[in-house]
DRENLUMVO-36112 format. One record per residue (C-alpha): residue number from 0; residue in three letters; x, y, z. Coordinates in nm, 3 decimals, always signed. Last residue first. Layout:
N
NODE     i    aa         x         y         z
NODE   NUM   ala         X         Y         Z
...
END
This chain:
347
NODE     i    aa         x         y         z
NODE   346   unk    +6.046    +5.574    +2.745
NODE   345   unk    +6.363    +5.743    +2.695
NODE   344   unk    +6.515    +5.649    +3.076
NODE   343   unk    +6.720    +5.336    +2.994
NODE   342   unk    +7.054    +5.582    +3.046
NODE   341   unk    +7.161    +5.553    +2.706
NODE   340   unk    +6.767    +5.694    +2.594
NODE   339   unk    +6.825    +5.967    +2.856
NODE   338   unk    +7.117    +6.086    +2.681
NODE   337   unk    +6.999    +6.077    +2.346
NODE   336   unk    +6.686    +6.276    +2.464
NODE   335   unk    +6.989    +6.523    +2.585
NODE   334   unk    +7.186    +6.575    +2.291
NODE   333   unk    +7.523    +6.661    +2.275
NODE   332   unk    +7.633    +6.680    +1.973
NODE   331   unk    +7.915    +6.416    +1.876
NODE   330   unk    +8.267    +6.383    +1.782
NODE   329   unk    +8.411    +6.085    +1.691
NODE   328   unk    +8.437    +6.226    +1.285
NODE   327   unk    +8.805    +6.339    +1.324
NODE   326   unk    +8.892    +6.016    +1.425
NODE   325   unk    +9.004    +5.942    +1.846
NODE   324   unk    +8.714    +5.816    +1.961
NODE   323   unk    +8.369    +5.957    +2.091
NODE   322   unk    +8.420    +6.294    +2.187
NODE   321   unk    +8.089    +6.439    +2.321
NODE   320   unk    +8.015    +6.795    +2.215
NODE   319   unk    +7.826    +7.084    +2.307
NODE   318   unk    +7.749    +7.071    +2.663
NODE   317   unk    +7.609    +7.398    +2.799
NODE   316   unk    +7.744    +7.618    +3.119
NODE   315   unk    +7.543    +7.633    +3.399
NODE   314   unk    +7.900    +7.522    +3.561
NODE   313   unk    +7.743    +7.283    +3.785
NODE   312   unk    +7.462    +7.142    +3.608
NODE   311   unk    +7.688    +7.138    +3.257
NODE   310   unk    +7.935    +6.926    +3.435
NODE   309   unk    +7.749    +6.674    +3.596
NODE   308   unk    +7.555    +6.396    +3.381
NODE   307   unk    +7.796    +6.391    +3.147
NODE   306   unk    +8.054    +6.366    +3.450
NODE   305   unk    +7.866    +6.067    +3.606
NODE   304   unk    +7.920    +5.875    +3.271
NODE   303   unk    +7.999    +5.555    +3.467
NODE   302   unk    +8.125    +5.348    +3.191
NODE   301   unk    +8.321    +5.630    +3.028
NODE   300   unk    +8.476    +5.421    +2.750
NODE   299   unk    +8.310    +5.618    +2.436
NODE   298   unk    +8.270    +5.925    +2.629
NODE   297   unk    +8.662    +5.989    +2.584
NODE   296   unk    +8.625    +6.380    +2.565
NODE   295   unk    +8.380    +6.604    +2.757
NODE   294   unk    +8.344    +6.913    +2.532
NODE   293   unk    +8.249    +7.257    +2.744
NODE   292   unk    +8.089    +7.531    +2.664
NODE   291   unk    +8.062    +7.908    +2.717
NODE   290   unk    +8.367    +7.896    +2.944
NODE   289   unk    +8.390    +8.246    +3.170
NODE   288   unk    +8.843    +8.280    +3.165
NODE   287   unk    +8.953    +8.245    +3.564
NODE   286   unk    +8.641    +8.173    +3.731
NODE   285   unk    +8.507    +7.890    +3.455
NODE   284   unk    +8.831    +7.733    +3.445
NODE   283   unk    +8.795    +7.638    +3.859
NODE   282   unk    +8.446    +7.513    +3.771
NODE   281   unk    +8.535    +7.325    +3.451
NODE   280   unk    +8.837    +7.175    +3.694
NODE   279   unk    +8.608    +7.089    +3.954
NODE   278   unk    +8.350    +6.914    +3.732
NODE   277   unk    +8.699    +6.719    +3.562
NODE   276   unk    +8.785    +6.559    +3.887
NODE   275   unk    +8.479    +6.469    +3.948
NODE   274   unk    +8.467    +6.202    +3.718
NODE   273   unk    +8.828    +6.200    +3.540
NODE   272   unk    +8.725    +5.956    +3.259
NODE   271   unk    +8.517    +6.219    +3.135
NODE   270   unk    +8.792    +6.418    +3.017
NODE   269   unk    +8.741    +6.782    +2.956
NODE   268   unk    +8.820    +7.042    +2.724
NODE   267   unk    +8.621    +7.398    +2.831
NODE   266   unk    +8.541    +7.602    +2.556
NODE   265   unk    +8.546    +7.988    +2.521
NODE   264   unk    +8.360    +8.133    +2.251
NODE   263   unk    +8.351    +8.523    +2.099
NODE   262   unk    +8.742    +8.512    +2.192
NODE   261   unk    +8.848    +8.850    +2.320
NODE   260   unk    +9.230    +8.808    +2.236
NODE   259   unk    +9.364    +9.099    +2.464
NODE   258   unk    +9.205    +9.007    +2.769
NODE   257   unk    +9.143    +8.636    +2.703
NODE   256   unk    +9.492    +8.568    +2.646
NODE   255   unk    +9.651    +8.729    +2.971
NODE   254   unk    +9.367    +8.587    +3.164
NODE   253   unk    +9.539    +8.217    +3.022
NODE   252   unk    +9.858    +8.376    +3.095
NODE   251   unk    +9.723    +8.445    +3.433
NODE   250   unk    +9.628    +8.049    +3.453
NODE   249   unk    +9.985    +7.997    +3.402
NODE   248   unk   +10.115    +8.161    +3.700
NODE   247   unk    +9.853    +8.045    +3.930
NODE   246   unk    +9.857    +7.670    +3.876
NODE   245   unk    +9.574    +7.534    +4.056
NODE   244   unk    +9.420    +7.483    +3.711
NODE   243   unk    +9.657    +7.282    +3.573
NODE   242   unk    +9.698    +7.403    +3.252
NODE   241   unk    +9.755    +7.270    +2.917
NODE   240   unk    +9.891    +7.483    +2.720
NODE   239   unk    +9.644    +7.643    +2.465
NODE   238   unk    +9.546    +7.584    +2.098
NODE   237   unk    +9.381    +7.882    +1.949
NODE   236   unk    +9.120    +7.817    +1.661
NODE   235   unk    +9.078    +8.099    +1.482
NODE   234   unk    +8.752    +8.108    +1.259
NODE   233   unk    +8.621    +8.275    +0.914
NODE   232   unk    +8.918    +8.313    +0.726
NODE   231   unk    +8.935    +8.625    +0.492
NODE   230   unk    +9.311    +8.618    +0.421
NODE   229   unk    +9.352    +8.946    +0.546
NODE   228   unk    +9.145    +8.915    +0.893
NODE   227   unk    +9.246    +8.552    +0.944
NODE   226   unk    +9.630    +8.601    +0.947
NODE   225   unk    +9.514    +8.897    +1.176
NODE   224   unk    +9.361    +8.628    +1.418
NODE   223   unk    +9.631    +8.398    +1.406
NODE   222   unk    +9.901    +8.681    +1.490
NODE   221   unk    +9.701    +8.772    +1.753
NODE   220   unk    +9.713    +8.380    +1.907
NODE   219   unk   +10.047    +8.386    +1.853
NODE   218   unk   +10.119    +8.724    +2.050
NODE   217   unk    +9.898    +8.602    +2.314
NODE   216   unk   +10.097    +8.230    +2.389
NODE   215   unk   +10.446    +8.441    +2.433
NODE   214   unk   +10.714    +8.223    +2.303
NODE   213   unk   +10.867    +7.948    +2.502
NODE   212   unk   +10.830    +7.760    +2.183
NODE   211   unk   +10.899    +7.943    +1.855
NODE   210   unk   +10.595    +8.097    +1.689
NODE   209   unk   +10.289    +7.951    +1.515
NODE   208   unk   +10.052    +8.030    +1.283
NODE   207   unk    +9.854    +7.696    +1.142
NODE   206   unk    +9.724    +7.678    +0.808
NODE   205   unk    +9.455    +7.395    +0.768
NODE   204   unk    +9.450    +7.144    +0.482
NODE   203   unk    +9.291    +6.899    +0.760
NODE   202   unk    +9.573    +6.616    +0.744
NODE   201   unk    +9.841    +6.884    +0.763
NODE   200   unk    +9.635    +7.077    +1.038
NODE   199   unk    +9.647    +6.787    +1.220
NODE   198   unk   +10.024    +6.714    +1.187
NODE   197   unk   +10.063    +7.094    +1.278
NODE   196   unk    +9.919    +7.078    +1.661
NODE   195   unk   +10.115    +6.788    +1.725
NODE   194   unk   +10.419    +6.955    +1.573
NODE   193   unk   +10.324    +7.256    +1.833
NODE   192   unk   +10.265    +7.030    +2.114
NODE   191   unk   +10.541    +6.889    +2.067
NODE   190   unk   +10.734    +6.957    +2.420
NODE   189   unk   +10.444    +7.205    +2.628
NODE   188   unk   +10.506    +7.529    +2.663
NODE   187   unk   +10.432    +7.679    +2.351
NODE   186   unk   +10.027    +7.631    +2.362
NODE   185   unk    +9.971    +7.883    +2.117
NODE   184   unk    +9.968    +7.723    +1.835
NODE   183   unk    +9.688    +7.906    +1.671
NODE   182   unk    +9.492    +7.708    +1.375
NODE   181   unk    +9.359    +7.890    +1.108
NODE   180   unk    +8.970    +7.798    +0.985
NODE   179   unk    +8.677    +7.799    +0.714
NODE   178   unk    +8.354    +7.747    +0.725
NODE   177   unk    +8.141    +7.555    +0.506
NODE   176   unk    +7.940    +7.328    +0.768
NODE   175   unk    +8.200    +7.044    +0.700
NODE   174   unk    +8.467    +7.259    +0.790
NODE   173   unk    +8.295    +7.382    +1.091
NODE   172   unk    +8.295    +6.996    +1.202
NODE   171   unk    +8.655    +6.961    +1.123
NODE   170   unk    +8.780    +7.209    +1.326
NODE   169   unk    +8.584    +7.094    +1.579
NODE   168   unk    +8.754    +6.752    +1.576
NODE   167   unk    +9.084    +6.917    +1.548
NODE   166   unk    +9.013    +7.126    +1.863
NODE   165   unk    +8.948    +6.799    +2.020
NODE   164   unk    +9.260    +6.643    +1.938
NODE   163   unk    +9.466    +6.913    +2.107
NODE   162   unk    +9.214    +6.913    +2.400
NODE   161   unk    +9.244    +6.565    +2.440
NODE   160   unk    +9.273    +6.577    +2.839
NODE   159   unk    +9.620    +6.482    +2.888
NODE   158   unk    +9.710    +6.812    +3.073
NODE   157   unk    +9.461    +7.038    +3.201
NODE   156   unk    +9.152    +7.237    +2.946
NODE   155   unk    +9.092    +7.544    +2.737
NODE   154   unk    +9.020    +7.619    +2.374
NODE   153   unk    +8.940    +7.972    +2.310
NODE   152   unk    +8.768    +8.006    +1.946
NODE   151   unk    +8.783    +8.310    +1.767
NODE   150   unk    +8.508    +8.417    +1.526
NODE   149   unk    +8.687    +8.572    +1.212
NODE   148   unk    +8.563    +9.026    +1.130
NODE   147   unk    +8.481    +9.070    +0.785
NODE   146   unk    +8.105    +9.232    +0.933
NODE   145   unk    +7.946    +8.949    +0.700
NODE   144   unk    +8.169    +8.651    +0.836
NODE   143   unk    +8.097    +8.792    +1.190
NODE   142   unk    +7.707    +8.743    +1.157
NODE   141   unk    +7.762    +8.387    +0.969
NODE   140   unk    +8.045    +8.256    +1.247
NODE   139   unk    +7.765    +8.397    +1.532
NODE   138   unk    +7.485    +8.211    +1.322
NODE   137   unk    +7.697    +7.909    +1.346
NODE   136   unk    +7.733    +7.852    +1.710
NODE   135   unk    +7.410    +7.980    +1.845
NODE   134   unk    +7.323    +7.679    +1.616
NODE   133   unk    +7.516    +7.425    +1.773
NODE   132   unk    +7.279    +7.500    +2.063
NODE   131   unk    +7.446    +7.369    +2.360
NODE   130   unk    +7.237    +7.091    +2.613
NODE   129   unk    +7.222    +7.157    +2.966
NODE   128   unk    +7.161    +6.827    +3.190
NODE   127   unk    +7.027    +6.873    +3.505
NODE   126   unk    +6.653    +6.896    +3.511
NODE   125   unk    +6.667    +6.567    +3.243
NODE   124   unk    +6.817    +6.390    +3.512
NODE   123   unk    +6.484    +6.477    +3.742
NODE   122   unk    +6.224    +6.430    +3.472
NODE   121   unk    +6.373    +6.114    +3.400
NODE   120   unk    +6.361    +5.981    +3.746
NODE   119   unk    +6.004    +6.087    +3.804
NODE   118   unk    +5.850    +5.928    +3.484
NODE   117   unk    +6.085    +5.602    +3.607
NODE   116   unk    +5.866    +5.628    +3.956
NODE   115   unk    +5.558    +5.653    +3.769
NODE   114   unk    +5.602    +5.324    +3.508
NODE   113   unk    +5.771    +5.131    +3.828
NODE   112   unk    +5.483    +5.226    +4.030
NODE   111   unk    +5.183    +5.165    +3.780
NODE   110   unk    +5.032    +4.829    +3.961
NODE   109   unk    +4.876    +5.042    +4.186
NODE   108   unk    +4.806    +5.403    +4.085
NODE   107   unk    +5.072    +5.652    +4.263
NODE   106   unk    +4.851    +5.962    +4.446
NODE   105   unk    +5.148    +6.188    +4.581
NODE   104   unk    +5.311    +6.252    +4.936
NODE   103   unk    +5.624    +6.216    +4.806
NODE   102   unk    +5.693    +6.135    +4.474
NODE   101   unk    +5.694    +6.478    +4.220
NODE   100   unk    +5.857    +6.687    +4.508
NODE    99   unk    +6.080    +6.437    +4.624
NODE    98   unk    +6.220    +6.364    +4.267
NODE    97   unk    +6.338    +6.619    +4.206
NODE    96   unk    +6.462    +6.734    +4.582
NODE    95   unk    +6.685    +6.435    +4.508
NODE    94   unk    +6.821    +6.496    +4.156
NODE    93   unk    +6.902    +6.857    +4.287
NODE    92   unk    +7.098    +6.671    +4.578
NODE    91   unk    +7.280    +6.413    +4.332
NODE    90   unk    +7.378    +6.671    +4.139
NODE    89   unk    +7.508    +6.909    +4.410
NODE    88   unk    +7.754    +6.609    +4.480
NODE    87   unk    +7.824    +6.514    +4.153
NODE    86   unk    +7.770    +6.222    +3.964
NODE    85   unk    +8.054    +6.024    +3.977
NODE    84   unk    +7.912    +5.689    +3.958
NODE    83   unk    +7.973    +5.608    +4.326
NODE    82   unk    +7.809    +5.899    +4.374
NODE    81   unk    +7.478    +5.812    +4.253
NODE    80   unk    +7.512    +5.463    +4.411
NODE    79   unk    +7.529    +5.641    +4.746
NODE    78   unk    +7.223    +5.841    +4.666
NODE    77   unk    +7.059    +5.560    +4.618
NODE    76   unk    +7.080    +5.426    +4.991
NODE    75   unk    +7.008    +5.731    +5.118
NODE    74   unk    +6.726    +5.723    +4.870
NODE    73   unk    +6.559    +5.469    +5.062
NODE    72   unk    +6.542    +5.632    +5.381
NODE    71   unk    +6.434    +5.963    +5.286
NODE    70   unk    +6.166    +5.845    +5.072
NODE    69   unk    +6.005    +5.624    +5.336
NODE    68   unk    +6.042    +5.902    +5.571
NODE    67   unk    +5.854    +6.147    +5.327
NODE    66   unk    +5.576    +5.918    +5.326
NODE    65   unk    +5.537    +5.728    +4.973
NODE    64   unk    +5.183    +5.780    +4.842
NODE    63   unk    +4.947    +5.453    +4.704
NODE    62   unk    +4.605    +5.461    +4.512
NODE    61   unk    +4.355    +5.150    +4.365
NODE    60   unk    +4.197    +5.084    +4.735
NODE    59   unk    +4.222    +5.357    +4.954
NODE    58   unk    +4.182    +5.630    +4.625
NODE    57   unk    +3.862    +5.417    +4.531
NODE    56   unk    +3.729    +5.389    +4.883
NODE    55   unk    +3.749    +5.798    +4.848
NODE    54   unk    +3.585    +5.821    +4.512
NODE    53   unk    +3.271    +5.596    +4.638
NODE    52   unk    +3.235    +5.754    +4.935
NODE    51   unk    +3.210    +6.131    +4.706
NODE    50   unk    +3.015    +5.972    +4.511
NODE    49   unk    +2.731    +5.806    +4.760
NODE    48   unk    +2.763    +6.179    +4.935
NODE    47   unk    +2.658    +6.300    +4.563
NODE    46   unk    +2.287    +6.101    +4.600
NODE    45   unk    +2.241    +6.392    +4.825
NODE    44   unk    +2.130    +6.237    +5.141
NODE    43   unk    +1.799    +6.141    +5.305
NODE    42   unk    +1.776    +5.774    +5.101
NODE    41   unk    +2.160    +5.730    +5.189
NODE    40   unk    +2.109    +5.483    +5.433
NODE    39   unk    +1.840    +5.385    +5.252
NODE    38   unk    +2.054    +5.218    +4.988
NODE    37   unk    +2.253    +4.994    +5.231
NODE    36   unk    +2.601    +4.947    +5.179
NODE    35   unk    +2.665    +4.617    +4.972
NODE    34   unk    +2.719    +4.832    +4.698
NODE    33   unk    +3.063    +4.989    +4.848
NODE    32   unk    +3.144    +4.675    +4.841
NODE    31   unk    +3.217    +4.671    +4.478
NODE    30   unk    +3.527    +4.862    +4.526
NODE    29   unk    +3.715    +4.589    +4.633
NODE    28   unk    +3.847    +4.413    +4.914
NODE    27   unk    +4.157    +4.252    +5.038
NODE    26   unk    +4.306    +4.425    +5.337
NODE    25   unk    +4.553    +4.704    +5.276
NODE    24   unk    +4.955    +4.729    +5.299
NODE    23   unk    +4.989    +5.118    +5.329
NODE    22   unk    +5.344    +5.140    +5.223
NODE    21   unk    +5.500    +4.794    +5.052
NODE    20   unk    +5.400    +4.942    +4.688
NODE    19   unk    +5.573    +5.261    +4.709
NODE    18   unk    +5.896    +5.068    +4.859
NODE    17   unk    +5.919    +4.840    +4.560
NODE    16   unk    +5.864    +5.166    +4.306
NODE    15   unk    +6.158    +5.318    +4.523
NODE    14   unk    +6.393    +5.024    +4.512
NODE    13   unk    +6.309    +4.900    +4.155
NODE    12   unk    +6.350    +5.251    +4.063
NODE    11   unk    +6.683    +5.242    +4.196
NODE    10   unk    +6.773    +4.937    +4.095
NODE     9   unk    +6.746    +5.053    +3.709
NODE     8   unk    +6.941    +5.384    +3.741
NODE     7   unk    +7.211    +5.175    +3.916
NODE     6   unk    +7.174    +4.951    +3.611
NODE     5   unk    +7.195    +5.256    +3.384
NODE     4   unk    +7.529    +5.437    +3.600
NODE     3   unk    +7.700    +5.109    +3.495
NODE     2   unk    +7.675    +5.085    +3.134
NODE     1   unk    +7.658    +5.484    +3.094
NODE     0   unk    +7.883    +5.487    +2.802
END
């Protein structure tokens, strides 16, 4: 992930760092001059008049800014490569004021541009990325285990973007954390989807509820969640059709389900692959049903990773998961030093 998006990272610190050090081109001198300056010329002055000079010849010689022009100028050329790499719009423009306030107009040693400008940078990408607290997660699963009462889980997402998988994946992850689930076919539009749905559960040693397709997606998904009640399971996991999201009748089903269901967590599906494509969707998803958190799938070939970058930013909605592959272990937190070590920025 990230292989291209890094070496744009990369020239563009070059560029600005290369900029910073071409602004105020000075003559050859050093600070030692100031010695040369006759002693008496100061013998009538505080002695902290020959600091103060002293300070100032040292900010002339040893000390560079970047004008506000200069900045402007080369980070239209940046910004370009930002998008290129599907990093949102708004992204790119948060990035930018960023790193204008903590470059423009401010002292940069010589010889440390690169080290500064990369300080900058990081602090900028780290600004937008929103990381999900797994934790938040499991104490809600603990707090309803007590009252008797099983967390539901509201998996949402388009067509093709692993969401089937994904809910697997989690599935998996709260099994390994001692919780227990029922799966929810409720996607019963789509061809297989419910004998998709059950081949996981099969390998899992999951119960799924399930109706006949072209049944109504909210009486499955309240069948799952009184399965759970009796049979003391502490999380429903309900499968949805795929929806495209400009699709009016079926994103009032997906209302439909959130009305009556009340999930405690609704999470967004995405693929990566999609760039900006998917940042829309998680914005159009987050209107219709409020996501909590979203799960960016296919990470693993993502070689522009603008949509890791973008999605939580946008949505001000957490990242909790990157899928990674297509086992039930390729799932991983999202974690934002991580992120910034991928991205050449750690250090």
């Amino acid at each position: 992930m990230f292989e291209f998006l890094k070496k744009k990272l990369k020239d563009s610190i070059s560029k600005i760092s290369g900029t910073i050090k071409k602004s105020e081109k000075l003559e050859e001198t050093s600070i030692e001059k100031i010695e040369e300056v006759p002693k008496q010329k100061f013998a009538e002055k505080d002695s902290k008049e020959r600091v103060t000079l002293k300070e100032k010849i040292s900010k002339v010689l040893f000390e560079k800014k970047l004008s506000e022009n200069e900045f402007n100028e080369i980070f239209s050329e940046i910004k370009n490569d930002f998008l290129e790499n599907n990093i949102a719009f708004e992204v790119v423009e948060k990035i930018r004021e960023s790193l204008q306030n903590e470059i423009v107009n401010k002292n940069v040693k010589r010889g440390e541009e690169e080290k500064y400008v990369k300080k900058a940078l990081k602090n900028a990408i780290e600004g937008v990325l929103i990381e999900g607290d797994l934790n938040l997660v499991i104490n809600k699963v603990k707090e309803n285990r007590e009252k008797g009462t099983p967390t539901k889980f509201l998996f949402v997402g388009i067509n093709g973007s692993g969401k089937t998988t994904t809910l697997a994946k989690f599935a998996n992850w709260l099994k390994k954390n001692n919780f227990s689930s029922v799966f929810a076919a409720s996607d019963t539009f789509r061809a297989a989807s419910i004998e998709q749905l059950e081949k996981h559960a099969i390998n899992l040693g999951i119960k799924v509820i399930k109706h006949q397709y072209g049944a109504d997606p909210c009486a499955v998904a309240f069948d799952a969640n009184e399965y759970a009640k009796t049979h003391r399971i502490d999380c429903v996991l309900i499968d949805t059709a795929g929806r495209q999201h400009v699709n009016k009748n079926l994103m009032e089903e997906l209302k439909k389900i959130h009305r009556v269901i009340k999930p405690d967590f609704v999470i967004f599906v995405g693929d990566s692959l999609t760039g900006n494509d998917v940042v829309q969707q998680a914005k159009d998803f987050d209107k219709i049903v409020p996501i909590d958190f979203s799960i960016l799938t296919k990470t693993d070939v993502d070689k522009k990773g603008g949509a890791v970058i973008s999605v939580g930013y946008v949505t001000k909605k957490p990242i909790l998961f990157l899928g990674t592959g297509q086992g039930y272990d390729d799932i991983k937190k999202f974690n934002k030093n991580e992120i910034l070590e991928m991205l050449g920025l750690a250090s």
